[in-house]
C-alpha positions as CSV (number, residue, x, y, z in Angstrom):
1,X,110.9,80.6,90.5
2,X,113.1,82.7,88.3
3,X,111.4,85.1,86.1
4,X,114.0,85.3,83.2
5,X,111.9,83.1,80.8
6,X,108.5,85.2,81.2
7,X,109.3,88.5,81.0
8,X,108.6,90.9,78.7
9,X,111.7,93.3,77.0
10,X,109.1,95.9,76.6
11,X,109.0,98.6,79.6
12,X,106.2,101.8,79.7
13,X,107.3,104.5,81.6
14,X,106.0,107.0,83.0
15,X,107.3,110.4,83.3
16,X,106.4,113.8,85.5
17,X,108.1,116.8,85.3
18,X,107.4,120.4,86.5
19,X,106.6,120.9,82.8
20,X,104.5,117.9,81.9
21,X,102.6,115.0,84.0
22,X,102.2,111.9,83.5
23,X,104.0,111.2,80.2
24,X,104.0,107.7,78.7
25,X,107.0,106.6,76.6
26,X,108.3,103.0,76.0
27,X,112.2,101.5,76.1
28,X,113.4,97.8,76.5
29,X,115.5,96.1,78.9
30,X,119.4,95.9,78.2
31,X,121.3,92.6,78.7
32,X,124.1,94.6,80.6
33,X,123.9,97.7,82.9
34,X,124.6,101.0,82.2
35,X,125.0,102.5,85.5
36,X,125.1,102.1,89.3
37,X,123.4,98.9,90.2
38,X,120.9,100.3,92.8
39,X,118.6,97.4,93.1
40,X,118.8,94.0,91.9
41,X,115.9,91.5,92.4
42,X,115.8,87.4,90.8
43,X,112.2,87.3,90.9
44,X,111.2,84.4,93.7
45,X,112.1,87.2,96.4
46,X,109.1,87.1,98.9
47,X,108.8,91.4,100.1
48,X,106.5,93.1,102.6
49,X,102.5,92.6,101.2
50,X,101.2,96.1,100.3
51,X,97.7,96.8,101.9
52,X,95.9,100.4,101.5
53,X,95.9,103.5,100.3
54,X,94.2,106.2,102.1
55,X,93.9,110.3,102.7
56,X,91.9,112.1,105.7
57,X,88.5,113.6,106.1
58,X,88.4,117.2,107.5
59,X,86.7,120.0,108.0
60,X,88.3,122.2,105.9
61,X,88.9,119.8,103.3
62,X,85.7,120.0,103.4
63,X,85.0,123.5,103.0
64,X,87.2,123.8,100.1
65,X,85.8,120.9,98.2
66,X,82.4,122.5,98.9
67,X,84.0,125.9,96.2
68,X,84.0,123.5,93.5
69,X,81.7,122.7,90.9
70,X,79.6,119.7,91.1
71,X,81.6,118.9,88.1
72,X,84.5,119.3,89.8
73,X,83.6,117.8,92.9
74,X,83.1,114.1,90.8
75,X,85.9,114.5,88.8
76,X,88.0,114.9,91.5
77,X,86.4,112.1,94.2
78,X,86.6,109.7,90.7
79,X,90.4,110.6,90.5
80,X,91.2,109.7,94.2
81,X,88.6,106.9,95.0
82,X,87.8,105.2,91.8
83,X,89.5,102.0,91.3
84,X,90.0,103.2,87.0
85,X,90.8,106.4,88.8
86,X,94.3,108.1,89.4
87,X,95.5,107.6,92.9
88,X,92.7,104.9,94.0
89,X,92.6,105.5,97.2
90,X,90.5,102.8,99.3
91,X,90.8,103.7,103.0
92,X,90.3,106.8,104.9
93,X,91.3,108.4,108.8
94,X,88.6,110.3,110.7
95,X,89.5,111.8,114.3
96,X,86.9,111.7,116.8
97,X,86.8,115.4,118.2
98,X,88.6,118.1,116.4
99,X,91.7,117.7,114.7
100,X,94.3,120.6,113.5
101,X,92.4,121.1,110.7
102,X,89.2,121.3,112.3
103,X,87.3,124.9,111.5
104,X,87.5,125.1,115.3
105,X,87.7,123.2,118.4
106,X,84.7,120.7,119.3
107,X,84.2,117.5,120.8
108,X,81.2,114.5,120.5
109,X,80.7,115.1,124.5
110,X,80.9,118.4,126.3
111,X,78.7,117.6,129.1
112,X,81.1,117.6,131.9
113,X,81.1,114.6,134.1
114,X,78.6,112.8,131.6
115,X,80.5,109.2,132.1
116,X,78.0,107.6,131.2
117,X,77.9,108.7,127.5
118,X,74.0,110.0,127.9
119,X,74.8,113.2,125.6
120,X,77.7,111.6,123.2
121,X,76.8,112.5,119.6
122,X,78.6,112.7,116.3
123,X,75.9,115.5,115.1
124,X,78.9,118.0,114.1
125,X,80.5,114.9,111.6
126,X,76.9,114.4,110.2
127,X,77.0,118.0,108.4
128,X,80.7,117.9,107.9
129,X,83.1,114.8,107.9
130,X,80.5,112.4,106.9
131,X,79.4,113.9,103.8
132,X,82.6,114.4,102.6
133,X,83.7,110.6,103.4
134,X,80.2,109.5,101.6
135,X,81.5,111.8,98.4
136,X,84.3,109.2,98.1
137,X,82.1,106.4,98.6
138,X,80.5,106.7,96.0
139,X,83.5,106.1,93.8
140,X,84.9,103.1,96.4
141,X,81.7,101.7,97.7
142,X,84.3,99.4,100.0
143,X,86.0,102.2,102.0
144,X,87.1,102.0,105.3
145,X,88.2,103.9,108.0
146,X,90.6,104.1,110.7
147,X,90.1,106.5,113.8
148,X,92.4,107.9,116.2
149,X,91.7,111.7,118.5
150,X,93.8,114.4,118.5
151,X,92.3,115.9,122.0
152,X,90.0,114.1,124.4
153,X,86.2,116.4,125.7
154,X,88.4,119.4,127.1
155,X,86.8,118.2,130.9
156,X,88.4,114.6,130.7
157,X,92.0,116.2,130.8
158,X,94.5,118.1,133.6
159,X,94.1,121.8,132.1
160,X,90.7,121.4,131.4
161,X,91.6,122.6,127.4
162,X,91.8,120.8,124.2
163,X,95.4,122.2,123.7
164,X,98.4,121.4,125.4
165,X,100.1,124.8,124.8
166,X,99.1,128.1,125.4
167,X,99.8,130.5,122.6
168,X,98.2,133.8,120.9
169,X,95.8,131.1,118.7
170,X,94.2,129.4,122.0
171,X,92.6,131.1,125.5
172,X,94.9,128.1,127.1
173,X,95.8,129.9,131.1
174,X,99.4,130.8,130.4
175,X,99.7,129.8,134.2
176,X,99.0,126.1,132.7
177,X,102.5,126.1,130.8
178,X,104.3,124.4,133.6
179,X,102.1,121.4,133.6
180,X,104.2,119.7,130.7
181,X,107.3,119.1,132.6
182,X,106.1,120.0,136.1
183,X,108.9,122.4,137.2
184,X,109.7,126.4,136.9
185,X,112.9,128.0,136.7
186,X,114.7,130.3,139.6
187,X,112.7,133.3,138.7
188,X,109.8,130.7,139.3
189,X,108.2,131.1,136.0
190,X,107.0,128.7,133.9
191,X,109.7,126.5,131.8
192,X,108.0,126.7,128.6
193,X,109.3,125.2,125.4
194,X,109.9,127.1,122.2
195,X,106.4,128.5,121.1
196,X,107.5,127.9,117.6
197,X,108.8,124.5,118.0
198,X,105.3,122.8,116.5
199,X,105.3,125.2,113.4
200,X,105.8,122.9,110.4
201,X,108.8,124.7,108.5
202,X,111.7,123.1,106.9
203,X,113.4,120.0,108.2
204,X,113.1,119.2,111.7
205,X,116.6,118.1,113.2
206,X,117.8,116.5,115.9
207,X,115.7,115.0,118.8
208,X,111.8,116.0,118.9
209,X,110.7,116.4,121.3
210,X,113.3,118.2,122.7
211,X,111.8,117.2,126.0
212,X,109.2,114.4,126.7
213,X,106.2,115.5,129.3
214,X,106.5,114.2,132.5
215,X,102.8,114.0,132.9
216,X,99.6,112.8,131.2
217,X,97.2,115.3,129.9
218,X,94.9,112.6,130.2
219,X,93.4,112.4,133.9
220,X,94.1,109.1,135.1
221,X,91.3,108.3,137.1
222,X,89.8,104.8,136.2
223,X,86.3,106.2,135.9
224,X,87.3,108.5,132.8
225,X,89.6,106.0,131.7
226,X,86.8,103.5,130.9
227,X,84.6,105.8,129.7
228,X,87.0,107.1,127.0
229,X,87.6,103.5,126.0
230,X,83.9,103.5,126.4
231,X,83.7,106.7,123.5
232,X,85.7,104.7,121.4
233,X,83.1,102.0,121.0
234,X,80.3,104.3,120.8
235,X,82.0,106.1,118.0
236,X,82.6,103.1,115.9
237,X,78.9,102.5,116.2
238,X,77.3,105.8,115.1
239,X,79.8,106.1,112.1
240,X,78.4,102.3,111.3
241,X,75.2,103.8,111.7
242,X,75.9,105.7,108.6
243,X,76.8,102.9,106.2
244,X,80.7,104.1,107.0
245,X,82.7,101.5,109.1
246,X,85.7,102.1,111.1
247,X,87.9,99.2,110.7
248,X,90.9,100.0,113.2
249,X,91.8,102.6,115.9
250,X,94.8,104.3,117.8
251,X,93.9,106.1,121.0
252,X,96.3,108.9,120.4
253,X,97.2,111.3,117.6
254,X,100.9,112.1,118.2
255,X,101.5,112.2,121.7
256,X,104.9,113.5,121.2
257,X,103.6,116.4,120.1
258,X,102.7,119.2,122.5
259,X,100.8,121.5,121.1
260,X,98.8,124.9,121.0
261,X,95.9,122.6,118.8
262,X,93.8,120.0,119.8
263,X,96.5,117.0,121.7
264,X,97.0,115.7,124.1
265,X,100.5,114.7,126.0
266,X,100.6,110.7,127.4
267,X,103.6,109.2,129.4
268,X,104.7,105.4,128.5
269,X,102.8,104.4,131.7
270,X,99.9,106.5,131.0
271,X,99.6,104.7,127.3
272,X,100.3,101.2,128.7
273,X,97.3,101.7,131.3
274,X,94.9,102.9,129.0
275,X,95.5,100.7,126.0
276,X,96.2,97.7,128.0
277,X,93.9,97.9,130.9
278,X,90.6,99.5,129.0
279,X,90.9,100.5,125.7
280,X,92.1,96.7,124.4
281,X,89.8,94.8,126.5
282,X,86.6,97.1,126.2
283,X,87.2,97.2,122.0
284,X,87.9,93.5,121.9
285,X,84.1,93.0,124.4
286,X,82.3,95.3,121.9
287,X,83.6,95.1,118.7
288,X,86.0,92.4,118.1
289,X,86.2,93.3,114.5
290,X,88.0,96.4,114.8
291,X,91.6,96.0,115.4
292,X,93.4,97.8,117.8
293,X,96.9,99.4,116.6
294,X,99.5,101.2,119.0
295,X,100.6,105.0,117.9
296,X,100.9,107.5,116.3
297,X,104.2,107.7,116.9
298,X,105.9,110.6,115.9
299,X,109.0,110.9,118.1
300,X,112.4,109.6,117.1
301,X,113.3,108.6,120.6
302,X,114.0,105.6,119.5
303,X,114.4,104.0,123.6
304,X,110.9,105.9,124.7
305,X,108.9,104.0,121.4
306,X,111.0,100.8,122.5
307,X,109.8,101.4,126.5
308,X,106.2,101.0,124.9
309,X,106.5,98.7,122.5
310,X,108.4,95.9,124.2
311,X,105.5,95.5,126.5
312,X,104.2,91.9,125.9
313,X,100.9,92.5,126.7
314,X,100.6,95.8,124.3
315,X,101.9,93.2,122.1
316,X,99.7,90.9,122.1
317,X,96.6,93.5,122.3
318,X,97.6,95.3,119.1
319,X,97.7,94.4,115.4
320,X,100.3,96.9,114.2
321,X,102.2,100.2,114.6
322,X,101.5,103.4,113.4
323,X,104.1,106.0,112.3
324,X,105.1,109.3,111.2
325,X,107.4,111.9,111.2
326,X,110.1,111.4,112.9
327,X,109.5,108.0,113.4
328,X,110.5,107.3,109.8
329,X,113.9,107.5,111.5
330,X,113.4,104.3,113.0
331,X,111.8,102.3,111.2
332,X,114.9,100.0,109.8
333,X,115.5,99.2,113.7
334,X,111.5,99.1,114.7
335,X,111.1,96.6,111.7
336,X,113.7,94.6,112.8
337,X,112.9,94.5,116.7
338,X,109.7,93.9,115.9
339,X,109.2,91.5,113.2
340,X,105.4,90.0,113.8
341,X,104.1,93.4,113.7
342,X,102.5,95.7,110.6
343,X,103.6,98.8,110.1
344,X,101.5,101.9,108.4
345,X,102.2,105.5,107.3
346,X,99.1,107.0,109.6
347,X,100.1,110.4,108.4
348,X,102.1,111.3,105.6
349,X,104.4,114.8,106.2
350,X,102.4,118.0,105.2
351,X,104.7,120.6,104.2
352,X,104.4,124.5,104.6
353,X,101.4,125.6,102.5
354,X,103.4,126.5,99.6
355,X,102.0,123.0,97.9
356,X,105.1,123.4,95.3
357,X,107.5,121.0,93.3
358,X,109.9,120.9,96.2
359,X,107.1,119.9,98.4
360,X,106.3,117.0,95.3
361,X,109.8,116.0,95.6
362,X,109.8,115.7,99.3
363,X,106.8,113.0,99.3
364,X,108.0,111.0,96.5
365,X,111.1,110.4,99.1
366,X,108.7,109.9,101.8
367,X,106.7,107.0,100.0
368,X,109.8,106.2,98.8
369,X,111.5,105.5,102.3
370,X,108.4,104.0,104.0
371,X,107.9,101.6,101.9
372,X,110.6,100.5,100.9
373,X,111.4,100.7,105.4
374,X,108.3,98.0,105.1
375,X,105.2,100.4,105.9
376,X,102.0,98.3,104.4
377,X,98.8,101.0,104.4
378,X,100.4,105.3,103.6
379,X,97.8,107.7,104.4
380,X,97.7,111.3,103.4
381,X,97.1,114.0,105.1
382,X,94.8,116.8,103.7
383,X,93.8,116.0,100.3
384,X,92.4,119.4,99.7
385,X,92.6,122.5,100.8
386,X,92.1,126.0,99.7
387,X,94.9,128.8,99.0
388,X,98.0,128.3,101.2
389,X,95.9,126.1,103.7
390,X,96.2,127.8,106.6
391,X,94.2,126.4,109.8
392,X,92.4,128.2,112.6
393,X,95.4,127.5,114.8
394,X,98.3,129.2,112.3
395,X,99.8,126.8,110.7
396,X,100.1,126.3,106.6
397,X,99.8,122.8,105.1
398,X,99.6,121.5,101.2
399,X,97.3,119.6,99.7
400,X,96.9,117.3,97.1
401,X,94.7,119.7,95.5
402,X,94.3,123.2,95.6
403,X,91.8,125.8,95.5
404,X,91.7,129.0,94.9
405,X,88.8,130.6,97.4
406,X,88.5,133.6,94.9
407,X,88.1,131.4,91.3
408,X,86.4,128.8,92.7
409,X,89.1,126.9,90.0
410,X,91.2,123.7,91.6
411,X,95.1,122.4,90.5
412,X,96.6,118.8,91.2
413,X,99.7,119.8,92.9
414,X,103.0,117.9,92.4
415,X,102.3,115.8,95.3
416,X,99.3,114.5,93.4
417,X,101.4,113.2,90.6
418,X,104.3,111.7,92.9
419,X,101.0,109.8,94.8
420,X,100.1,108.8,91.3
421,X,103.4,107.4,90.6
422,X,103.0,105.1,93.5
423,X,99.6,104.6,94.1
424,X,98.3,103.8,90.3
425,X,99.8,100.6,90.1
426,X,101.3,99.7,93.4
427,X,97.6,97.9,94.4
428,X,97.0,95.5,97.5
429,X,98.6,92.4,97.0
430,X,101.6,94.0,95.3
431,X,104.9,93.4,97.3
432,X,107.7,95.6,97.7
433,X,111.3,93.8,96.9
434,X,113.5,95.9,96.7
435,X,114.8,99.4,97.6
436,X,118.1,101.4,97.2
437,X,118.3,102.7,100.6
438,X,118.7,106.1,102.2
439,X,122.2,106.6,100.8
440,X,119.8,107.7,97.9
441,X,117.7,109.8,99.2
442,X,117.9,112.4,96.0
443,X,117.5,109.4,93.8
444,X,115.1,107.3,95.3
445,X,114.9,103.9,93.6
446,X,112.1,101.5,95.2
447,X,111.1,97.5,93.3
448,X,107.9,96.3,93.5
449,X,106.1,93.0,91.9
450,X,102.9,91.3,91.7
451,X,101.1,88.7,89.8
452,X,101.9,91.2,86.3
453,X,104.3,93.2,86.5
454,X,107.5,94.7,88.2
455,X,106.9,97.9,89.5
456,X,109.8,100.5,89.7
457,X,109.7,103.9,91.0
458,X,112.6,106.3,90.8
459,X,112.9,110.2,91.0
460,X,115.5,112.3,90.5
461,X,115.9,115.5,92.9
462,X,119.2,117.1,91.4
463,X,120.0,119.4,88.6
464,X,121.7,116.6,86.6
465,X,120.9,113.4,84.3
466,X,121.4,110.4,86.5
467,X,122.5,107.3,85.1
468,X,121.3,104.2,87.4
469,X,120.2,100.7,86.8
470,X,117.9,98.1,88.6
471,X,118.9,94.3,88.1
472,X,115.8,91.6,87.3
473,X,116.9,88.3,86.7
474,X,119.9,88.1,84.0
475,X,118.3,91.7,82.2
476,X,119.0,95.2,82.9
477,X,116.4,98.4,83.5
478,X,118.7,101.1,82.6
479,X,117.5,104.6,83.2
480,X,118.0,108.2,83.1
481,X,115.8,110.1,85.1
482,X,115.6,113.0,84.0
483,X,117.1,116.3,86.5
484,X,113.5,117.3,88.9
485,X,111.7,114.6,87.9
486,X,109.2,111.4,89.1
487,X,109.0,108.2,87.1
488,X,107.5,105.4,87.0
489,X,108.4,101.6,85.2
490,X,106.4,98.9,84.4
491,X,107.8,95.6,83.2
492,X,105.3,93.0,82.2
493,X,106.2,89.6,83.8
């Protein structure tokens, strides 16, 4: 049904600039455009069906939210969870084990050789994660969770570590390094990869990885296969145990990623066997509900992700594909080779601790390009974090929110307000209908629509006015986004 009898002239927009968040202002629809036609939509378009938004539970997300206020604290899990609230957030990621941003490396089961689960526990979650995920449930009674590791227990894996790197932040043997590609150079030393290559500065060009492993990390012995599918189950059912449920899992936090923190490398083979041959059929036995999805994938090896995912019984084990990084290369090709399956941001890009307007800028894009790639559920990474968010292992990541460790005193970063942007009115059921494609990537444009209203989301990135217009029905949205700049329009149906 055309929409050119019902809607509205009338637009609010919403405006955020490094001086000034947030503002509302109003303008009308034009009968003829103004500037570059970027999108057009008539209005019985049918779009990809938008799903969750979610953020992560860590241990030092933790930590810092533990500086604020109790004030604080509820204004801030009101602004992320609430459904009246800002960026009303639904869903949430937990790891089992340590993650990156863990205070240090732990696991639910160090008791070597214990495969039958006897000492399994979640006791480290219950004074850390847990509480943190129960703040936000207060505001979003209805959360959920989705689970994936970052490391297996240290004992279940070839080097006998939680990393997959040695380097000055680990006690990894150095001897280990060869393990990853199995082969040493004339000198016979170790053929190591650049130690630097994992640090998360600037853009990262061409292929990653540079090299994929040759071998998996995990040890593929059937005994501690099943038993880590087993871990999977028991986890979903102590979380349960505490009011939280865990609604889907992946069995691998970026694989593609070999690194000096908690991972773990997998070959194609290595993930076919486990989710295929125990992880899928032991989840499906013992909790039916929870849906299995395939990732993360953060490689932009485009034929390796195909190797898996063409598979046709990984196909028709999981319920959707997880991404990010630089598989957000891909996703235009993944989409299309793979039409039956969801796609979801599992881990939106975390920047370099500097937690600054650039950064801002670089997730509006982000959101901008998933979802308008066809990504249904975008999680964030860290939510808070204190200072420059630096980790035990090195690195510096932003936040949503900032503290400062010395004032005890929090800020919404930019990224906050170009989640807001998105997130405040883009709700579940909402469907994406448009998007002006990569070819503007400093003046993303992205069309939404649901039962109300026609969403539209546009930054500008340059030092200029832009002058750009979005076609609905026979009317015209002409705007001019102002130079650094996030908006937001919503035109009542």
């Amino acid at each position: 049904m055309m929409i050119q009898n019902t809607i509205a002239q009338s637009v609010d927009k919403y405006t955020t600039t490094k001086d000034a968040n947030f503002v509302h202002s109003s303008m009308k629809l034009a009968n003829k455009a103004e500037g570059t036609i970027v999108a057009s939509i008539k209005g019985s378009e049918r779009g990809t069906v938008f799903r969750a938004w979610g953020t992560t539970f860590n241990e030092l997300d933790w930590d810092a939210f533990n500086l604020l206020s109790r004030n604080d604290q509820d204004e801030l899990m009101k602004n992320l969870f609430s459904p009246q609230g800002d960026l009303r957030f639904t869903h949430g990621r937990v790891s089992m084990n340590a993650n990156d941003y863990a205070r240090s490396w732990y696991s639910c089961d160090d008791v070597v050789g214990d495969l039958g689960l006897k000492y399994f526990n979640i006791e480290r979650d219950k004074r850390n994660i847990i509480p943190l995920a129960r703040a936000a449930q207060k505001y979003c009674p209805q959360l959920q969770l989705f689970m994936s590791p970052w490391s297996p227990p240290a004992w279940m894996k070839i080097n006998q570590d939680y990393p997959v790197s040695p380097n000055q932040y680990n006690t990894m043997d150095n001897r280990q390094g060869y393990l990853l590609y199995m082969e040493k150079d004339s000198q016979n030393q170790n053929v190591n990869f650049d130690p630097d290559e994992m640090k998360l500065l600037g853009e990262r060009n061409g292929v990653f990885p540079r090299r994929l492993a040759t071998q998996d990390f995990f040890i593929q012995d059937p005994r501690y296969l099943q038993c880590y599918a087993n871990m999977f189950c028991k986890f979903i059912d102590l979380y349960a145990e505490q009011g939280l449920p865990i609604t889907k899992v992946m069995y691998q936090n970026e694989a593609y990623s070999y690194t000096p923190y908690p991972g773990c490398a997998w070959t194609a083979e290595g993930t076919l066997r486990f989710n295929n041959d125990y992880l899928a059929p032991t989840l499906a036995k013992a909790h039916p509900e929870v849906e299995l999805w395939i990732g993360t994938f953060n490689t932009n090896r485009l034929d390796y992700v195909e190797k898996i995912l063409d598979d046709k019984t990984l196909q028709s084990n999981v319920h959707g594909i997880g991404t990010q990084w630089e598989c957000r290369e891909n996703l235009p090709q993944l989409r299309e080779r793979y039409p039956n399956h969801r796609f979801m941001v599992s881990e939106s890009e975390c920047g370099n601790g500097q937690m600054d307007w650039a950064a801002g800028e670089h997730t509006f894009f982000l959101i901008s390009d998933n979802l308008g790639n066809g990504c249904d559920e975008y999680y964030n990474w860290n939510f808070i974090l204190t200072d420059n968010g630096i980790s035990p292992w090195g690195w510096t990541q932003n936040a949503l929110v900032q503290v400062d460790s010395k004032t005890r005193s929090m800020r919404y970063t930019a990224e906050y307000f170009a989640y807001k942007h998105f997130s405040h009115f883009i709700t579940p059921g909402t469907e994406m209908v448009g998007y002006a494609g990569r070819n503007y990537s400093k003046t993303p444009v992205t069309v939404f629509k649901n039962e109300k209203n026609i969403i539209i989301t546009a930054g500008n990135f340059t030092d200029s006015e832009s002058s750009i217009s979005v076609k609905i029905a026979d009317k015209y949205l002409n705007i001019k986004p102002q130079p650094h700049s996030f908006n937001t329009y919503i035109v009542k149906k």
